[in-house]
Backbone atoms as SQL, in Angstrom:
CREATE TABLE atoms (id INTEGER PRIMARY KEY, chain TEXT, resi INTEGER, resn TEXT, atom TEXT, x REAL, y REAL, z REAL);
INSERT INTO atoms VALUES
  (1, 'A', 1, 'UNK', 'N', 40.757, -8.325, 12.359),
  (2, 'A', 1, 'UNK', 'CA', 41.392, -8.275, 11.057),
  (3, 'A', 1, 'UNK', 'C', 42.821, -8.800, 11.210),
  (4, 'A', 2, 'UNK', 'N', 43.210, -9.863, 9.964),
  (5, 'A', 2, 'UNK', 'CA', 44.895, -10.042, 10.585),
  (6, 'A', 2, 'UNK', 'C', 45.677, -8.839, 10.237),
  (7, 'A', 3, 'UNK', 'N', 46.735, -9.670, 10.804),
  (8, 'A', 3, 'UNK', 'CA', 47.612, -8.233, 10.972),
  (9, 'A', 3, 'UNK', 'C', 48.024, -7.747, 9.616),
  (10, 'A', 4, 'UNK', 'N', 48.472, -8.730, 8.529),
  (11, 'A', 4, 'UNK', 'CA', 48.577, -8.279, 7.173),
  (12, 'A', 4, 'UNK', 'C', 47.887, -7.303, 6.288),
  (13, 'A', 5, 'UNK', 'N', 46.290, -7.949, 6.517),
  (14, 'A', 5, 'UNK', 'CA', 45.032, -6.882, 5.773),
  (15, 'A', 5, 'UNK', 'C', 46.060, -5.950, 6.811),
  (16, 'A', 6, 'UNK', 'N', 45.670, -5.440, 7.880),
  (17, 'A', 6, 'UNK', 'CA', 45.644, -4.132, 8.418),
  (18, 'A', 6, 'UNK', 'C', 46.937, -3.563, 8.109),
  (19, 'A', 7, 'UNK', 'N', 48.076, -3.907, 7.975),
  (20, 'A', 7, 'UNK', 'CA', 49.040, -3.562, 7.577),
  (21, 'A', 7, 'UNK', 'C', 48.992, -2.764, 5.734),
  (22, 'A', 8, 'UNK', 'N', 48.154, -3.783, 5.405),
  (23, 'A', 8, 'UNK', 'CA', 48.079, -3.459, 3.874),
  (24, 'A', 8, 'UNK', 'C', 46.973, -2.152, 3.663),
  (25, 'A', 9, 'UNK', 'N', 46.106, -2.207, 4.703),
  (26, 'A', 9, 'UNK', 'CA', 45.054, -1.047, 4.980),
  (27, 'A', 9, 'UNK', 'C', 45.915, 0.528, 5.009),
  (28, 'A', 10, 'UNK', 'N', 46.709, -0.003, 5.919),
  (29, 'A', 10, 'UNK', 'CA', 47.752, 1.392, 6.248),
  (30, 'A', 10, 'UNK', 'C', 48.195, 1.768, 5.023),
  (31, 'A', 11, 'UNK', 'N', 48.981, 0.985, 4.385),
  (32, 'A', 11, 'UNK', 'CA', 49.964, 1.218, 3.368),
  (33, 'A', 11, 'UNK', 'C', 48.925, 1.957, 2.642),
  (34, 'A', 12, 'UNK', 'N', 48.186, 1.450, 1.761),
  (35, 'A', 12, 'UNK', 'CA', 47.287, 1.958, 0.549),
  (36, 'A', 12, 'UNK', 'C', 46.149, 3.468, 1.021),
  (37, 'A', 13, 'UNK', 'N', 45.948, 3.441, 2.663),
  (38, 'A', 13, 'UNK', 'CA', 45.645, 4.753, 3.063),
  (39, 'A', 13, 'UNK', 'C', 46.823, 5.708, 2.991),
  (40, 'A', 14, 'UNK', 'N', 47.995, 5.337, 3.398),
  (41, 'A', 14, 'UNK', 'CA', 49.164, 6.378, 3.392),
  (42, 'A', 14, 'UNK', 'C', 49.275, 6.901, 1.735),
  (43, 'A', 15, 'UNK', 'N', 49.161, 5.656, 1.185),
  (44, 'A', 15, 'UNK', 'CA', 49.624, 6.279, -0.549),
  (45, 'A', 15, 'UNK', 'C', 48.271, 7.168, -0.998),
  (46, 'A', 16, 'UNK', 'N', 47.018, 6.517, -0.378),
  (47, 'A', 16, 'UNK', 'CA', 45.901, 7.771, -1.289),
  (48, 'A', 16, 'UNK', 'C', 46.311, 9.029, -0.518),
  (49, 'A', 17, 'UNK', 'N', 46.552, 9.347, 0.732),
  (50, 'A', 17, 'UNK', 'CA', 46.553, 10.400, 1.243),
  (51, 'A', 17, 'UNK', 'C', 47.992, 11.531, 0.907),
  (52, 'A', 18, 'UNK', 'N', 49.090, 10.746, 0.535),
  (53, 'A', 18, 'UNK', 'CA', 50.009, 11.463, -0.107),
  (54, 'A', 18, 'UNK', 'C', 49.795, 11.662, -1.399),
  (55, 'A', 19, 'UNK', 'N', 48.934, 11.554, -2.320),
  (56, 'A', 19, 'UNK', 'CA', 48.604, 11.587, -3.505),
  (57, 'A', 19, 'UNK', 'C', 47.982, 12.999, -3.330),
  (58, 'A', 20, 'UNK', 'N', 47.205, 12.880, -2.210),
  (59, 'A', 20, 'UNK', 'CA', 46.179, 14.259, -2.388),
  (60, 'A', 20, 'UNK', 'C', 46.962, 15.163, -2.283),
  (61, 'A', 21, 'UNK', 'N', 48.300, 15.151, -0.943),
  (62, 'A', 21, 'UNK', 'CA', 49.072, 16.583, -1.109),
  (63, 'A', 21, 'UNK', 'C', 50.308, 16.740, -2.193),
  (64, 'A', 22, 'UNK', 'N', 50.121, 15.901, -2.961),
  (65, 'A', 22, 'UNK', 'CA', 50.939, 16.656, -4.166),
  (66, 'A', 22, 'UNK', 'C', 50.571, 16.993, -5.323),
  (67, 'A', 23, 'UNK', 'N', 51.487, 18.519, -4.927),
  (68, 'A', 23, 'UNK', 'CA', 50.846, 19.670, -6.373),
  (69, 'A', 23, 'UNK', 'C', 51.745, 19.197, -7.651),
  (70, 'A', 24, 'UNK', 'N', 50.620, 19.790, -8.222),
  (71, 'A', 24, 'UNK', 'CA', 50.893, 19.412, -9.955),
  (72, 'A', 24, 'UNK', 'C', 50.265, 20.268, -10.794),
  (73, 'A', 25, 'UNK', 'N', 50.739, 21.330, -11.405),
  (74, 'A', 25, 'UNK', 'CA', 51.002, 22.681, -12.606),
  (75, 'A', 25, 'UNK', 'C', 52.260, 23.455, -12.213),
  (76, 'A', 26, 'UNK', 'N', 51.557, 24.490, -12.929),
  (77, 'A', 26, 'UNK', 'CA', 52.479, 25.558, -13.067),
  (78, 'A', 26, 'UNK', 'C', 52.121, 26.785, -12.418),
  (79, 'A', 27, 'UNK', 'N', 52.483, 27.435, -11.347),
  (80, 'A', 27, 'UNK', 'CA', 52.222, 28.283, -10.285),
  (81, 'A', 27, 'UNK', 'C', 53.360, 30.091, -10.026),
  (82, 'A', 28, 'UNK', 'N', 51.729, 31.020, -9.672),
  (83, 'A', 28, 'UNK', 'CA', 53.322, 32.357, -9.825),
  (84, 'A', 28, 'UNK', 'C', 52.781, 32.351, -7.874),
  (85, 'A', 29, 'UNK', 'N', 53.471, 32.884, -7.164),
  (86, 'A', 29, 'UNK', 'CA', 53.718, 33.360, -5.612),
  (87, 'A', 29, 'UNK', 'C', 53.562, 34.516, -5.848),
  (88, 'A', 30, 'UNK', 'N', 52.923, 35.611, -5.322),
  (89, 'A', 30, 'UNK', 'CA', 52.876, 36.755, -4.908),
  (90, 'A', 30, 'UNK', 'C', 53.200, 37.299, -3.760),
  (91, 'A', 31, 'UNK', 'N', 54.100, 37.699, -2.649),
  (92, 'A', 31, 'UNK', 'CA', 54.099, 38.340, -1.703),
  (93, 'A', 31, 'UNK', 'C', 53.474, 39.708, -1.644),
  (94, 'A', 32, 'UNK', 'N', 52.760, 39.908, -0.263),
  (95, 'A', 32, 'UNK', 'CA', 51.901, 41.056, -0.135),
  (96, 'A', 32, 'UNK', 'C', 52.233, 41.568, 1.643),
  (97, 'A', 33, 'UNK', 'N', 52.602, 42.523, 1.423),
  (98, 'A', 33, 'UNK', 'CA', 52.633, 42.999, 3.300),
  (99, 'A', 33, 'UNK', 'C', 51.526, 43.319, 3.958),
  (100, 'A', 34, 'UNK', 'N', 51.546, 43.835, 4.877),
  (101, 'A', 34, 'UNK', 'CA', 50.380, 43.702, 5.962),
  (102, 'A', 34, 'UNK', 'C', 48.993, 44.350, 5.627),
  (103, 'A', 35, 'UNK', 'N', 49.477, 45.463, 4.306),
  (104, 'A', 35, 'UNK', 'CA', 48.676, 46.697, 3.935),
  (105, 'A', 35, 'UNK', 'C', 48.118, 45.894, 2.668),
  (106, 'A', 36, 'UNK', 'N', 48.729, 45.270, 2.522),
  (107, 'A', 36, 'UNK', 'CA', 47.941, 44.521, 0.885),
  (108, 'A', 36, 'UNK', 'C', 48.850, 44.878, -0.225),
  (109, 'A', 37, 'UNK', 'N', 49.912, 45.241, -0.065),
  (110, 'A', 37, 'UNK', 'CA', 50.911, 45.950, -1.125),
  (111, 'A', 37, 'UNK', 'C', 51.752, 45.167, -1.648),
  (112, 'A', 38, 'UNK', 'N', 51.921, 44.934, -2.535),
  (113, 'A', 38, 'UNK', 'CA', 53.135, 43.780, -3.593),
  (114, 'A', 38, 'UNK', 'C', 54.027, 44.087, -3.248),
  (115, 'A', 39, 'UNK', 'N', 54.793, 43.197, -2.680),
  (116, 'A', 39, 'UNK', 'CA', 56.805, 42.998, -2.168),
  (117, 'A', 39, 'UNK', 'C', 56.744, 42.423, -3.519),
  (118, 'A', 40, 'UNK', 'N', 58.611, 43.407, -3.738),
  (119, 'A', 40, 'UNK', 'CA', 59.026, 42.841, -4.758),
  (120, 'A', 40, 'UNK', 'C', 58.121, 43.188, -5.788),
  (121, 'A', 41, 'UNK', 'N', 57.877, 43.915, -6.593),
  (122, 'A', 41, 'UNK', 'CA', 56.710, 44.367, -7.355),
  (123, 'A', 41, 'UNK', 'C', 57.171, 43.922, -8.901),
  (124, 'A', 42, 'UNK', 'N', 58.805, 44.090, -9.126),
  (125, 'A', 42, 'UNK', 'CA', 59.554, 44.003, -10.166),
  (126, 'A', 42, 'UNK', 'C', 59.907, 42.470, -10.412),
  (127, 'A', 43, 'UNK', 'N', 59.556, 41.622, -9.381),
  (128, 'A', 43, 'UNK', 'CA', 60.423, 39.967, -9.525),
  (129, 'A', 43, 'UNK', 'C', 58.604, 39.080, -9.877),
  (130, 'A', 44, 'UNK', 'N', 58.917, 38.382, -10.765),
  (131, 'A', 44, 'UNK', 'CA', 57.527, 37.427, -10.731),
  (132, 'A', 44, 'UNK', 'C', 58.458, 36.371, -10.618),
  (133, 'A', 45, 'UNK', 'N', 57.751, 35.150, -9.344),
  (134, 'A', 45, 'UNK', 'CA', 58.232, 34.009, -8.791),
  (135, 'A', 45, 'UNK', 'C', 56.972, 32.763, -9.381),
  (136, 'A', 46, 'UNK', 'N', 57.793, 32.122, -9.868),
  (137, 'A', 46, 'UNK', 'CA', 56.945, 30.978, -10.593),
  (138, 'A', 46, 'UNK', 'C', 57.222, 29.911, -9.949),
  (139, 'A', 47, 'UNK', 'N', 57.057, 28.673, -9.721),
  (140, 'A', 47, 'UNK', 'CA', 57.147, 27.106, -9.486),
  (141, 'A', 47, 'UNK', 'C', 56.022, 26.072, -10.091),
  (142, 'A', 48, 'UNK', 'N', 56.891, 24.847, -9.728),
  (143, 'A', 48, 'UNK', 'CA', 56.295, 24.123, -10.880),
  (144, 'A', 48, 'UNK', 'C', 56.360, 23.012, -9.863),
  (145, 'A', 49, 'UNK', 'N', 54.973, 22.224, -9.794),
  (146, 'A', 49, 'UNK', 'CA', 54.702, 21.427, -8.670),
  (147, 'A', 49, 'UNK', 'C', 54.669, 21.713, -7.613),
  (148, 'A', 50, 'UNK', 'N', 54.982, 20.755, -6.877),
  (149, 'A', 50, 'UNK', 'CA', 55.360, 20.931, -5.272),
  (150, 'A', 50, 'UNK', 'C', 56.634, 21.767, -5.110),
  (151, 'A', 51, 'UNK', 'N', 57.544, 22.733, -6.051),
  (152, 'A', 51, 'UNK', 'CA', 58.640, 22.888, -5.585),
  (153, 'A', 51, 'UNK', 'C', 57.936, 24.619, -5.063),
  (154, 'A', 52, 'UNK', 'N', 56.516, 24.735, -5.167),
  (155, 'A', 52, 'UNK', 'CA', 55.850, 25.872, -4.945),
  (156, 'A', 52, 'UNK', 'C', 56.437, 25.908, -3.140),
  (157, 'A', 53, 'UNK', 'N', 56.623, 24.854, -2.461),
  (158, 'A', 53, 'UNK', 'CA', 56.747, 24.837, -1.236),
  (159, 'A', 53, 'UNK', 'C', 58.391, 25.039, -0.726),
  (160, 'A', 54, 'UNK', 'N', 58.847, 25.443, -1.838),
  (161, 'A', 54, 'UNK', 'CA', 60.650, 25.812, -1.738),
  (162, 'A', 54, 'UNK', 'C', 60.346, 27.439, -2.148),
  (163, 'A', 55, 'UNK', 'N', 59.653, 27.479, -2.959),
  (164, 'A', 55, 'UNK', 'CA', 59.373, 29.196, -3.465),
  (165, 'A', 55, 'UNK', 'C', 59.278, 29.975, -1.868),
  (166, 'A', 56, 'UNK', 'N', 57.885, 29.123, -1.642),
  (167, 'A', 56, 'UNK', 'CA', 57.280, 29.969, -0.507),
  (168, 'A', 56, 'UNK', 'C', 57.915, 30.286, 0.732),
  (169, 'A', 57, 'UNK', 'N', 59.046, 29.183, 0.991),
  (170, 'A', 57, 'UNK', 'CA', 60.059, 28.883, 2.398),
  (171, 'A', 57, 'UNK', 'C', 60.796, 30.539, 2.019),
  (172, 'A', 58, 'UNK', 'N', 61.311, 30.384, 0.999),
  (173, 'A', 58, 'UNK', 'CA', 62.727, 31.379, 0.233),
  (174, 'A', 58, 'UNK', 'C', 61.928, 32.406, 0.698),
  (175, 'A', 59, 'UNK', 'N', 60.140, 32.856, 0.079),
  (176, 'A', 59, 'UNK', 'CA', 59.665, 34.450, -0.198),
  (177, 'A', 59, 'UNK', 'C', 59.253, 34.457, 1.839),
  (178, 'A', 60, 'UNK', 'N', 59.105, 33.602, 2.353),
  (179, 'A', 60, 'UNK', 'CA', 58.822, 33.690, 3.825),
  (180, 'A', 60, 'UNK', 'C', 60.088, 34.489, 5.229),
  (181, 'A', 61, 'UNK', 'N', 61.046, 33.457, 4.336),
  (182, 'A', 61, 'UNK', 'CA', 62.454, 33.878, 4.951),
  (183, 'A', 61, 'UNK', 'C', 62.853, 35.971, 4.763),
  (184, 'A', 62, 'UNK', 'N', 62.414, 35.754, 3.393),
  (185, 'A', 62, 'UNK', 'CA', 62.648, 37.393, 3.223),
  (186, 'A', 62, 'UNK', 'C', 61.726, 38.168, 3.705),
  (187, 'A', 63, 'UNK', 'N', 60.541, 37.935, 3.613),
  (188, 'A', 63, 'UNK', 'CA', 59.401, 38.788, 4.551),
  (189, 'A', 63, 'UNK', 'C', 58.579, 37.718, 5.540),
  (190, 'A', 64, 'UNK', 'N', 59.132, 37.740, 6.146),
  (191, 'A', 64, 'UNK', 'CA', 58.702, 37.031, 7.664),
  (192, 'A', 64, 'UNK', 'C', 57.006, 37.268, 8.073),
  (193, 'A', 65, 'UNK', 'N', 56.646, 38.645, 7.482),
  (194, 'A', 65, 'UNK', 'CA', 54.830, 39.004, 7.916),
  (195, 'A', 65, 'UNK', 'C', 54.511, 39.095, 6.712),
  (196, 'A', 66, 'UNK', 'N', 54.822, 38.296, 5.522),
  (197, 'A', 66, 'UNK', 'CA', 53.888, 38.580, 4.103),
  (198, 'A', 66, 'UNK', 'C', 52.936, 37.380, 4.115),
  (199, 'A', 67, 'UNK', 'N', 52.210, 37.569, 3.282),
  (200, 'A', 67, 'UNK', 'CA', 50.752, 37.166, 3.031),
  (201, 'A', 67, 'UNK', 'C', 51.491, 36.476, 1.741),
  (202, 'A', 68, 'UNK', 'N', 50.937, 35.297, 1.054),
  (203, 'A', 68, 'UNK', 'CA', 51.714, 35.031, -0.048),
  (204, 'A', 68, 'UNK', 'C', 49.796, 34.218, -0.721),
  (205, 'A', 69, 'UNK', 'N', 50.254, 34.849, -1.841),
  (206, 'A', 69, 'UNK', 'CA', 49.129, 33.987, -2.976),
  (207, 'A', 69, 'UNK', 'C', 49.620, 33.624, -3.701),
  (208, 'A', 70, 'UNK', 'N', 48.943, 32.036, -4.125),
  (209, 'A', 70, 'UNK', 'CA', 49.526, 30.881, -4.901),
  (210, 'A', 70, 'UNK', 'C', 48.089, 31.095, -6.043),
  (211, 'A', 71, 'UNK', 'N', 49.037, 31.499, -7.263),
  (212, 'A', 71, 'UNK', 'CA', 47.661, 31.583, -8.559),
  (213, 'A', 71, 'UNK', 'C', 48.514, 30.050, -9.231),
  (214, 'A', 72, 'UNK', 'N', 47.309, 29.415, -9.807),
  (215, 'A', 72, 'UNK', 'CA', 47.510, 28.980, -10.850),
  (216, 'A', 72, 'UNK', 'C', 47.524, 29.542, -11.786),
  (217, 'A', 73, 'UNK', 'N', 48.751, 28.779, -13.045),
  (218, 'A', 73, 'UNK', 'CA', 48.741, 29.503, -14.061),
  (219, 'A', 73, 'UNK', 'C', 47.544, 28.761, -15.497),
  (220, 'A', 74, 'UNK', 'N', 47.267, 28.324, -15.248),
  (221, 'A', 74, 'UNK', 'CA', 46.111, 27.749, -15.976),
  (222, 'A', 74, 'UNK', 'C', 44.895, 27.700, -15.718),
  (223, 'A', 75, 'UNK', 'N', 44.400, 28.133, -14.730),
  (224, 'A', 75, 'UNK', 'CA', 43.254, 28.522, -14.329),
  (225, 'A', 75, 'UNK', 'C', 43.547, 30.197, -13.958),
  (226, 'A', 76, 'UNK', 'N', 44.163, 30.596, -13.490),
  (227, 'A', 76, 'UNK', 'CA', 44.364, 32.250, -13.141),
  (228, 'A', 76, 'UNK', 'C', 44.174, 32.167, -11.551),
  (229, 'A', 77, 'UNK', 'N', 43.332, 31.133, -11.082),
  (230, 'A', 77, 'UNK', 'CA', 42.500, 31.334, -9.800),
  (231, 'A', 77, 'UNK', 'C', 43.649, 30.815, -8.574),
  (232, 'A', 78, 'UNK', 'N', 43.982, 31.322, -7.628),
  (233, 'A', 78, 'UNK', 'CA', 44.144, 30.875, -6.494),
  (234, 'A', 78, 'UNK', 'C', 44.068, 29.572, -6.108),
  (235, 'A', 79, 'UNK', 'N', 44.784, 28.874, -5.838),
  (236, 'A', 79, 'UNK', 'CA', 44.688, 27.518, -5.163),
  (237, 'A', 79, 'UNK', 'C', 44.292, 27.322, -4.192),
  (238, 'A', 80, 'UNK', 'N', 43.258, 26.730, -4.056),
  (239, 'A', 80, 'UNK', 'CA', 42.302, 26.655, -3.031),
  (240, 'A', 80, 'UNK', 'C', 43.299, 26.077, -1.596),
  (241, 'A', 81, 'UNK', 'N', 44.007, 25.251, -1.744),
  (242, 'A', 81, 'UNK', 'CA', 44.435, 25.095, 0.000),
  (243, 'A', 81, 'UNK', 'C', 45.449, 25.517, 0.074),
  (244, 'A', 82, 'UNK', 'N', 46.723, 26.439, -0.892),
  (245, 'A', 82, 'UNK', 'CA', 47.606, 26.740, -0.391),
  (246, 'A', 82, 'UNK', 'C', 47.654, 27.932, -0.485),
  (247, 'A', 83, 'UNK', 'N', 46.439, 28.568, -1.023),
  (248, 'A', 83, 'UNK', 'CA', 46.533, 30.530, -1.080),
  (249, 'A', 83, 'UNK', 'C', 45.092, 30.851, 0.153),
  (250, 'A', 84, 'UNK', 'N', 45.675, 32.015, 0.670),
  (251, 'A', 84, 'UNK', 'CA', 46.143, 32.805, 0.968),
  (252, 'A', 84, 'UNK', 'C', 47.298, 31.782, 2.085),
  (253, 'A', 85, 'UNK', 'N', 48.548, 32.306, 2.155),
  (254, 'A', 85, 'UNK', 'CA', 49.554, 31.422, 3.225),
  (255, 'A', 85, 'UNK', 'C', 49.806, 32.650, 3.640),
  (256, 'A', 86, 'UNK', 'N', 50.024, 32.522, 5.400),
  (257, 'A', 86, 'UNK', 'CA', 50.625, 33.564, 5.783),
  (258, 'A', 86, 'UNK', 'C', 52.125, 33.068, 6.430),
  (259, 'A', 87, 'UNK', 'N', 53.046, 34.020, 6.377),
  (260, 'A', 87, 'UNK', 'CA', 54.705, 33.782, 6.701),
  (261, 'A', 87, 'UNK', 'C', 54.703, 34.073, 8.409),
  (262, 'A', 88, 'UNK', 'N', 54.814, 33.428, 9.183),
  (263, 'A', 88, 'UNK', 'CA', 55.033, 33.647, 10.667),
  (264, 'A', 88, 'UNK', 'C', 56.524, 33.659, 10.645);
């Protein structure tokens, strides 16, 4: 293959594959500790897009061993690849 196609192969694989990891709605974070218990019981944390991945850094930093679930807010359901996240 010349080097161009393959060059152009790359490019247009890099762009479908960054397409797939970016989020798009409207999202709440839940933190949960080790027992299953709501941190923060009084704060609801929302994000919108990908900035779900600035939420989660912030709720990680404060509980270092929480469990965090990503609901959508338009479906209700859990996001399939970024819920359940755990905070190491």
């Amino acid at each position: 293959m010349p080097q161009s196609l393959t060059l152009a192969a790359l490019l247009i694989g890099s762009a479908l594959l960054s397409g797939c990891l970016t989020m798009s709605g409207n999202y709440e974070i839940q933190p949960y500790d080790q027992t299953g218990k709501r941190l923060d019981p009084n704060i609801v944390w929302y994000a919108e897009g990908r900035h779900v991945y600035t939420v989660r850094n912030a709720l990680c930093m404060s509980h270092p061993d929480a469990t965090l679930i990503t609901i959508d807010l338009e479906t209700g359901e859990q996001h399939p690849s970024e819920s359940p996240h755990r905070c190491r």
